[in-house]
N, C-alpha and C positions, 0 to 999 in steps of 0.2 A: 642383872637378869641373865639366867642362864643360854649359853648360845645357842644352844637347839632351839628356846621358846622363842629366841628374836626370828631365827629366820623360820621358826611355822608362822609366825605372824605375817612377816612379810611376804611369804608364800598362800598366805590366807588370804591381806588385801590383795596383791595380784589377781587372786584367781576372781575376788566376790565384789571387787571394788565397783560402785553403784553406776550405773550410766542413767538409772531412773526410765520409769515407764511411757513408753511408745505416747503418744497424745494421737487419740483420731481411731483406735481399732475399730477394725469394721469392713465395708466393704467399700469402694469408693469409684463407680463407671469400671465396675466388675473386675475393681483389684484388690487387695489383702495390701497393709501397708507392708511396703519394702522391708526386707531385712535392713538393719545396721550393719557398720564395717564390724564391728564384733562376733567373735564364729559362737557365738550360742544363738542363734535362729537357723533355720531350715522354712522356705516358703518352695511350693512347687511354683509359683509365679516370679521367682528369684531370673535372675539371668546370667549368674555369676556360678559356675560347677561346687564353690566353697560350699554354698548356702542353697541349691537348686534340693531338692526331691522330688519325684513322680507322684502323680495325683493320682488319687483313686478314679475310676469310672466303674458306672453303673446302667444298669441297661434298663429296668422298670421303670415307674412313676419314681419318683422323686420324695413323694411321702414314706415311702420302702428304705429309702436308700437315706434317707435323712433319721428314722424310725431306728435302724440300725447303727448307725454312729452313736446315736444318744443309748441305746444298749452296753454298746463296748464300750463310751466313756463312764458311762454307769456301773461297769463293773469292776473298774478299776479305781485302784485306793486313793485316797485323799481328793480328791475332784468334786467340782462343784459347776455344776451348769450356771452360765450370769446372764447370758443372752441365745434366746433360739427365736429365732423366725422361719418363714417358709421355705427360705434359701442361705441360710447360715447360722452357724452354730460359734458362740464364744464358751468355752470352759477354761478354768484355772485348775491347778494341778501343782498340790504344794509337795515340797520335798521332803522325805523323811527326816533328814539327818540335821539340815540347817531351816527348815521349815521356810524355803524361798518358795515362792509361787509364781510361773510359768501360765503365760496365756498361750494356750491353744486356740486357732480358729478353724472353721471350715466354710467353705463358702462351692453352695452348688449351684453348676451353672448349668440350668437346665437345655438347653441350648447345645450343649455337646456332651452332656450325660456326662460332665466332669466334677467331680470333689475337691477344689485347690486344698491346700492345706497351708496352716502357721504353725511355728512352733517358736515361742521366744522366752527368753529371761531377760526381765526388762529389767532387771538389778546382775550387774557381773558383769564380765568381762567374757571367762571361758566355763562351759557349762559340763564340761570332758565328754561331750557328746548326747548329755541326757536328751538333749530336746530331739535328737534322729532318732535316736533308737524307741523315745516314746512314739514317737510317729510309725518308727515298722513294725513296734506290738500291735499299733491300731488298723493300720493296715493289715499284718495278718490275722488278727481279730475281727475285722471286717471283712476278708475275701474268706476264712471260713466260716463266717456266718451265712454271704449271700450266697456263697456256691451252691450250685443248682445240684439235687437231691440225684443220685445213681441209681 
């Protein structure tokens, strides 16, 4: 076997090697299960700066603000809504390239007009960041949607 193919392989398992999917998504005495030590998640409920990101907030009803996530996930490719209820939303979000699927959560907490967020790859190890930068599309897909009209 030629030496380049051995080590993309081994550079392939490194990067996609399985840890297997979270058991329990969802929402649990108003928390998103914890990230893993593995850097492919981002939770704004995280407490570690690796895996932390800032949550969205929203000022209206809650049906608005919820109404609008389901829009911006809607308009982006490969995504599938699996669960919505009145105060959270699960979608998955497969990848183009190697066709892995990424749960996304959102969990609103009416209470401080906050939007926690998840974002995980329950297969791999490192994700080269997709699961953040999916999250700041949606973020600013979401603060120019609700921005208040000039």
């Amino acid at each position: 076997m030629p030496r380049g193919l051995v080590l993309s392989l081994i550079i392939t398992i490194g990067l996609f090697s399985c840890s297997g999917r979270p058991a329990g998504l969802g929402v649990t005495n108003g928390k998103l299960v914890p990230c893993p030590q593995s850097p492919n998640c981002v939770s704004s409920q995280s407490t570690d700066e690796k895996h932390y990101i800032e949550p969205l907030h929203y000022d209206g009803p809650i049906e608005e603000a919820r109404e609008a996530i389901l829009t911006v996930i809607q308009s982006m490719k490969r995504t599938k809504i699996v669960i919505q209820t009145d105060n959270y939303i699960r979608a998955e979000f497969v990848s183009a390239l190697f066709r892995f699927v990424d749960d996304v959560e959102f969990y609103f907490d009416e209470e401080s007009k906050t939007i926690h967020l998840r974002s995980a790859s329950p297969v791999g190890y490192y994700d080269l960041g997709v699961n953040r930068k999916r999250m700041e599309q949606i973020r600013a897909q979401y603060t120019a949607l609700t921005a208040p009209e000039e």
